[in-house]
C-alpha positions as CSV (number, residue, x, y, z in Angstrom):
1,X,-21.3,-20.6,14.6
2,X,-24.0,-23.7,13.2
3,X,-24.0,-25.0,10.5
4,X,-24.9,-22.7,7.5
5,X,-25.8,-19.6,9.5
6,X,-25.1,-16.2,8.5
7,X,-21.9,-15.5,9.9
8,X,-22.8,-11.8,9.9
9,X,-26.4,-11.8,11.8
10,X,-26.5,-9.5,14.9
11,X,-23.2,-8.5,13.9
12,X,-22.1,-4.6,14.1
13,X,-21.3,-3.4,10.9
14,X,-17.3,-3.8,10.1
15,X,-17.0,-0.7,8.9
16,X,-16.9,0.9,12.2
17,X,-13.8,-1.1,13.8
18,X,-12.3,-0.7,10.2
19,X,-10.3,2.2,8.9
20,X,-11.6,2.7,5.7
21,X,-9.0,2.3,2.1
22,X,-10.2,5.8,0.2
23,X,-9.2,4.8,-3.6
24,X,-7.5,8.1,-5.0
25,X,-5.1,7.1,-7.3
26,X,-5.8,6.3,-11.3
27,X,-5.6,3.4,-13.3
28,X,-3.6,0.1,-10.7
29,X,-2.1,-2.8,-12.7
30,X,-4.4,-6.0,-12.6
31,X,-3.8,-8.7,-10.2
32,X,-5.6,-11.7,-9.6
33,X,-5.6,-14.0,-6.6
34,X,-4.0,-17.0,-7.6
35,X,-6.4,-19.4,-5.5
36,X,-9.2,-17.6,-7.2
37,X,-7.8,-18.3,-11.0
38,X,-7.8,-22.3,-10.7
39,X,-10.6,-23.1,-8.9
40,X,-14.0,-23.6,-9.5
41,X,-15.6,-20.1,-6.9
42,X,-17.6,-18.5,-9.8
43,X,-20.4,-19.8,-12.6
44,X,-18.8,-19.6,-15.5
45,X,-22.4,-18.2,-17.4
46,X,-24.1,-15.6,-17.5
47,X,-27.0,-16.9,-16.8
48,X,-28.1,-17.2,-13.1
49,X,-26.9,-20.2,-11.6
50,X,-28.6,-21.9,-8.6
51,X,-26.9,-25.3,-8.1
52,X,-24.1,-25.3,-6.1
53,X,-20.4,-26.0,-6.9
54,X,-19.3,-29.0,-5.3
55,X,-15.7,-29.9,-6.0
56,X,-13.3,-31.8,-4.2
57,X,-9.2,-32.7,-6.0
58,X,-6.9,-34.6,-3.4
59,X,-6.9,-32.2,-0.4
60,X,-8.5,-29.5,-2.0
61,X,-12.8,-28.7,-1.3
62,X,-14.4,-26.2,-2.9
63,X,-17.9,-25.1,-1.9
64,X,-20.5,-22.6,-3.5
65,X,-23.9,-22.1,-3.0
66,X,-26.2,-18.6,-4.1
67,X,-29.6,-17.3,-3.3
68,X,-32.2,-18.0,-5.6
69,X,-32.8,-14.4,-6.4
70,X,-29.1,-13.8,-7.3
71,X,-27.8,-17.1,-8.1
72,X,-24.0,-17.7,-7.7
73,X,-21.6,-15.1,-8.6
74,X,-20.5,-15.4,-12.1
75,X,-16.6,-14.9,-13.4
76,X,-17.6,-11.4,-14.2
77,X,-18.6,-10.2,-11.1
78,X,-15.0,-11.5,-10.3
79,X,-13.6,-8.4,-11.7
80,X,-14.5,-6.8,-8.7
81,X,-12.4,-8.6,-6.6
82,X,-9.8,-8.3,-9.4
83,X,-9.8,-4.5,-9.2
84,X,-9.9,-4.3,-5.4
85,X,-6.3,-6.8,-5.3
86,X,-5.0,-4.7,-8.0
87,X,-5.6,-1.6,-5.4
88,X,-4.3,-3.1,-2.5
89,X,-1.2,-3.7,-4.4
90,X,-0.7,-0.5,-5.7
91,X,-1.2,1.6,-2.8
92,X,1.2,-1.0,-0.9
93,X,3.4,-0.9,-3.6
94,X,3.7,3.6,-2.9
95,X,3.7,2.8,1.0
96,X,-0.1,3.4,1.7
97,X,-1.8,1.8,4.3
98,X,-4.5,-0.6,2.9
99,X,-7.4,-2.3,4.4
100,X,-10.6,-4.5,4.1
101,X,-12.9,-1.4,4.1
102,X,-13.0,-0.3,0.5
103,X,-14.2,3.7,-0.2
104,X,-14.5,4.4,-4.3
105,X,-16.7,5.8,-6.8
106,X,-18.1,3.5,-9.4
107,X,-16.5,5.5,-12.1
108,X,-13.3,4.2,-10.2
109,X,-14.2,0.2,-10.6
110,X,-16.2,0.4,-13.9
111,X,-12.7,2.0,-15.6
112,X,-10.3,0.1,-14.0
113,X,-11.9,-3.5,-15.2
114,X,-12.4,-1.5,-18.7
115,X,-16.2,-1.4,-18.8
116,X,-18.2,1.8,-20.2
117,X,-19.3,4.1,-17.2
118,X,-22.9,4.8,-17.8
119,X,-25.7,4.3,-15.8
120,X,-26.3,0.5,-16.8
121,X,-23.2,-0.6,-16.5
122,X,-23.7,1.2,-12.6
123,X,-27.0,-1.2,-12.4
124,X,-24.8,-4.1,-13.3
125,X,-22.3,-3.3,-10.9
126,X,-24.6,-3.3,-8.4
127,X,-26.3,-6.5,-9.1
128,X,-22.4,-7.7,-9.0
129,X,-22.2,-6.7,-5.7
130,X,-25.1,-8.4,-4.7
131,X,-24.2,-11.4,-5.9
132,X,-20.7,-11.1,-4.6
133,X,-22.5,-10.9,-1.1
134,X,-25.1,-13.3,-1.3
135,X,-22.6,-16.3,-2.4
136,X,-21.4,-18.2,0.7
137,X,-18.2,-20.5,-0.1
138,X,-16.2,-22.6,2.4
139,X,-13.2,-23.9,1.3
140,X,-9.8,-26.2,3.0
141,X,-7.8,-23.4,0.6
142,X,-5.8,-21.7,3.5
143,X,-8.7,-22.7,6.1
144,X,-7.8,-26.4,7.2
145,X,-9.2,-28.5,9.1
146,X,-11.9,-25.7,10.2
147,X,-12.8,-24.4,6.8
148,X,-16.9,-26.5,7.8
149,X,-16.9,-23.5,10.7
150,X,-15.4,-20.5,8.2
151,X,-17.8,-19.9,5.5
152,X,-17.5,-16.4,3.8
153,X,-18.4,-13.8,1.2
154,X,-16.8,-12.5,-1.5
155,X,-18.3,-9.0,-0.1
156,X,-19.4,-8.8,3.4
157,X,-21.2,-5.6,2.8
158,X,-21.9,-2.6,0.4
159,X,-23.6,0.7,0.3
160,X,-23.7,2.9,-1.6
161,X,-23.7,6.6,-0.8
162,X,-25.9,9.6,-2.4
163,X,-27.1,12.9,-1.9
164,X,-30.2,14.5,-1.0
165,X,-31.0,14.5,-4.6
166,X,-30.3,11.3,-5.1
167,X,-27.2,11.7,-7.2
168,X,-24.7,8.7,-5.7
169,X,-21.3,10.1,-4.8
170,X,-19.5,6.8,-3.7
171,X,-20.1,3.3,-2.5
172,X,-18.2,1.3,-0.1
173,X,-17.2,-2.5,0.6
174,X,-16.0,-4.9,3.0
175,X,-13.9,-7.4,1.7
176,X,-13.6,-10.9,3.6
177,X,-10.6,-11.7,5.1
178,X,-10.0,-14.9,3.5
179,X,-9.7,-12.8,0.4
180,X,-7.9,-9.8,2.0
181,X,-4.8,-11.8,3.1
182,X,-5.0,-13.8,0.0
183,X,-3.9,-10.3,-1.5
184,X,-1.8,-8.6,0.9
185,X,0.6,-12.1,0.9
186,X,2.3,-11.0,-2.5
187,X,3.4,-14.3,-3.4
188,X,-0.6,-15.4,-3.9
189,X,-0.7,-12.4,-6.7
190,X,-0.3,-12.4,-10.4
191,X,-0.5,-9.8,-12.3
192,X,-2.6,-10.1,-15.6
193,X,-2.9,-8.7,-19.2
194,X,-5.5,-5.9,-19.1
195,X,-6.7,-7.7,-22.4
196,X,-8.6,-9.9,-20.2
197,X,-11.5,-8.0,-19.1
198,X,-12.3,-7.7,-22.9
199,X,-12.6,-11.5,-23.0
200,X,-16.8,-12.1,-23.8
201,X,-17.0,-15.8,-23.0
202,X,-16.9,-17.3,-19.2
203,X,-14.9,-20.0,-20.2
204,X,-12.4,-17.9,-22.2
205,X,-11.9,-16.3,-18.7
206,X,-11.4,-19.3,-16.8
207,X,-8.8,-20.7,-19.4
208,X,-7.0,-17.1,-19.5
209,X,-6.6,-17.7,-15.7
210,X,-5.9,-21.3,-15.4
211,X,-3.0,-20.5,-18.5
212,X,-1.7,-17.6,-16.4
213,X,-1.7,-19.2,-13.2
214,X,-0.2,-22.8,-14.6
215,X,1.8,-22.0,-17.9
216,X,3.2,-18.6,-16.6
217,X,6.0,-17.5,-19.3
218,X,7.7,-21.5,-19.3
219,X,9.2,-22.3,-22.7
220,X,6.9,-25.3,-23.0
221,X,3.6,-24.6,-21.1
222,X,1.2,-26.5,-19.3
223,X,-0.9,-29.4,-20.3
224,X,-4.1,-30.3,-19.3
225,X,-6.8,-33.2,-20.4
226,X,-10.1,-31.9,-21.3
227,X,-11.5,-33.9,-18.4
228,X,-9.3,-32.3,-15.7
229,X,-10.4,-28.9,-17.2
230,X,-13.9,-29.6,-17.2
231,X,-13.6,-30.7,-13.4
232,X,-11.7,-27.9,-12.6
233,X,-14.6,-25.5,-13.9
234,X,-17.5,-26.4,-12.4
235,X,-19.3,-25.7,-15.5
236,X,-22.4,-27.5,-15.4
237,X,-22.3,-28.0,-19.3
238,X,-22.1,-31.7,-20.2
239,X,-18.3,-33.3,-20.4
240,X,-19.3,-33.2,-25.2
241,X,-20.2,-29.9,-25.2
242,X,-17.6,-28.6,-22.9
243,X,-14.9,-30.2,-25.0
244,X,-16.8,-28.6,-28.3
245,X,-16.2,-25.2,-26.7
246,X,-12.3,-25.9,-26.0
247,X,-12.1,-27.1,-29.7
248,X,-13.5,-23.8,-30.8
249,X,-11.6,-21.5,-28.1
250,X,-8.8,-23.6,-29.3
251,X,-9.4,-22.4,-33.3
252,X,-10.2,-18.6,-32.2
253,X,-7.0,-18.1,-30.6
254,X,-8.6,-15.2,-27.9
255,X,-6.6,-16.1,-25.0
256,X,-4.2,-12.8,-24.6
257,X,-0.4,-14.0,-24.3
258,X,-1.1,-17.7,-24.9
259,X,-1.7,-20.2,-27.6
260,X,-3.7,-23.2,-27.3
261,X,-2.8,-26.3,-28.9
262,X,-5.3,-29.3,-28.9
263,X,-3.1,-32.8,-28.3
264,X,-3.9,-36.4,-28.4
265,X,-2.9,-38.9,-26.1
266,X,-4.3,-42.1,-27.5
267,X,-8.1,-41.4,-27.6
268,X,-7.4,-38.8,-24.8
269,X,-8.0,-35.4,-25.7
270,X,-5.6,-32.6,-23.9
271,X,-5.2,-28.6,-24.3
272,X,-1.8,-27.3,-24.0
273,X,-0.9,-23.6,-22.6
274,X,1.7,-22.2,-24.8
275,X,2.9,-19.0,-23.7
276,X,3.0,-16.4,-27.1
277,X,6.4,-14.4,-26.0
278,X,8.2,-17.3,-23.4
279,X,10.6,-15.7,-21.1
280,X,13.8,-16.6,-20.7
281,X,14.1,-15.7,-16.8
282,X,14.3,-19.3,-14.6
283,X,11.2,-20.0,-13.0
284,X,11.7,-20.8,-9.2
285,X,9.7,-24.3,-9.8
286,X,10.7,-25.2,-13.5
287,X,8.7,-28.1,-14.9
288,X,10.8,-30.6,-16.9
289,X,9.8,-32.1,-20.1
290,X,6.1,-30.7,-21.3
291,X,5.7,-29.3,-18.2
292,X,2.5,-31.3,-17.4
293,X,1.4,-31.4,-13.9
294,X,0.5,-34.5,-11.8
295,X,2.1,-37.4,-10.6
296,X,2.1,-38.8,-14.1
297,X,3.2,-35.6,-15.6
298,X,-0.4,-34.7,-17.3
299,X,-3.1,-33.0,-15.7
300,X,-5.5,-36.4,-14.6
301,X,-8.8,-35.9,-14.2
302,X,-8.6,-37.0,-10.7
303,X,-10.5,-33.8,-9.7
304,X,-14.6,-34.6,-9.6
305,X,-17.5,-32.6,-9.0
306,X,-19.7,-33.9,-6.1
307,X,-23.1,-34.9,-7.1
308,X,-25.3,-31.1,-6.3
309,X,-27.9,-33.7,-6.2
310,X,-26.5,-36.2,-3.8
311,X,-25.5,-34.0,-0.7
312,X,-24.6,-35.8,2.3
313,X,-24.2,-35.1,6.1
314,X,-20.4,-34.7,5.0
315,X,-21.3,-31.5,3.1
316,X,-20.6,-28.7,5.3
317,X,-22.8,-26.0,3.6
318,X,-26.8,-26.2,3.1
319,X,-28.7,-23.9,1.0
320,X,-29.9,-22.5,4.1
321,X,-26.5,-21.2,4.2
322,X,-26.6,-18.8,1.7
323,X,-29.5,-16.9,4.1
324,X,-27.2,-13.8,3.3
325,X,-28.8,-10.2,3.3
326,X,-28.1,-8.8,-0.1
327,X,-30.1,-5.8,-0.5
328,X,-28.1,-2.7,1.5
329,X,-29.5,0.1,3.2
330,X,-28.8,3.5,1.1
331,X,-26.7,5.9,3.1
332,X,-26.9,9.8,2.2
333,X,-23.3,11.0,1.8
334,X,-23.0,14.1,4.4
């Protein structure tokens, strides 16, 4: 495949080589993807967001571009891919088969990630979806040394599915299978407090997933300097004004199951993860000390954001890559 072309032009769809996963049961436990809940893969605002995330930390590259009718998808279009890993795990979990080829009703999602079920919040899942689809990311996260040739979607494709009348009865997805195996491998899964989707603010999300993901239930957290949070993110807001909203997170206290303490390290601002009820079960990788991650035992700022504005012929995405059909055909439910 070139360079940022669609990887699914004069493609068949996938849905007919792929047994579909029908969604039957009730409410799943939530789950997220633990690659998804450090790094920067979704705009953290609500607003649409057309520059790219460029972010590169030691071995690590991280690559997101968005049409300019969508714009990237944002960290609450995430809950999509949230509720789908907390249905693979369930069924799997009660010895059902699973698979990439999603069948639900909306009323199915929309309850699950604890949103109202009216007809907006349908019209918002839909522009979710098409978002989802439109956003091309490449990544060296379980790709390698070919992650330039294995761009992706967070959706491959949707439909949804109505009557004669017009009334829809169901919609369907395709998950990528960068994603898919990300969730079937139980050991890249953490479960999460259902208190989350009630988080307003994108960054409150991010730093809900970065404490869960990092601090777990360890006696003395995880700590992190405001720079290495702010490269971490992706958020385009300016290093000041991201620390002002940490600060303010930091004196609201909204983060379900942690604390956040604010500590100094010279003139060096850091945040510290403090789990509210630690658990007294061994972690199989303990931290010592503060638990602070990093060579020098703090989370460094050693992770940057490439220059959107300074692309070079080592970037392995274009704009042109993000040529992604995002508007699906409407298929009449039999």
């Amino acid at each position: 495949m070139s360079l940022g072309a669609d990887p699914h032009r004069h493609r068949e769809s996938e849905r007919t080589r792929l047994d579909p996963f029908v969604v039957i049961g009730g409410d799943a436990s939530p789950r997220d993807q633990r690659d998804l809940m450090e790094r920067p893969f979704f705009s953290l605002s609500k607003s649409p967001r057309t520059r790219p995330i460029l972010h590169r930390a030691s071995d690590i590259e991280v690559q997101v571009f968005g049409l300019p009718e969508h714009g990237i998808a944002t960290i609450w279009d995430a809950d999509v891919l949230i509720w789908a890993a907390s249905q693979i795990v369930d069924a799997e979990n009660r010895g059902l088969p699973t698979s990439r080829f999603f069948r639900f009703t909306p009323y199915q999602l929309l309850r699950g990630v604890g949103r109202p079920t009216g007809n907006q919040q349908y019209l918002l899942l839909k522009a979710a979806l098409a978002r989802l689809q439109s956003t091309v990311i490449a990544t060296t996260i379980r790709n390698g040394a070919h992650w330039r040739r294995r761009q992706f979607s967070w959706i491959n494709e949707w439909e949804e599915m109505s009557t004669r009348t017009g009334r829809v009865e169901g919609m369907e997805f395709v998950l990528p299978e960068w994603f898919y195996n990300g969730v079937v491998d139980r050991s890249l899964v953490l479960t999460i407090d259902p208190a989350y989707f009630r988080l307003t603010g994108g960054i409150e999300r991010w730093l809900y997933r970065v404490a869960r993901k990092h601090a777990g239930r360890q006696r003395d957290g995880w700590l992190f300097e405001f720079a290495h949070l702010h490269a971490k993110s992706g958020s385009l807001a300016r290093p000041s004004d991201f620390a002002l909203d940490l600060r303010r997170i930091a004196a609201r206290q909204p983060l379900p199951g942690y604390r956040l303490l604010i500590e100094r390290d010279g003139r060096t601002e850091l945040l510290r993860f403090l789990p509210a009820e630690p658990s007294t079960v061994p972690v199989s990788k303990p931290v010592s000390g503060l638990g602070r991650p990093g060579a020098n035992g703090i989370g460094r700022s050693g992770a940057a954001h490439i220059d959107s504005n300074k692309e070079s012929n080592s970037s392995s995405l274009t704009r042109a890559g993000a040529s992604r059909r995002a508007a699906p055909e409407r298929r009449r439910a039999p």
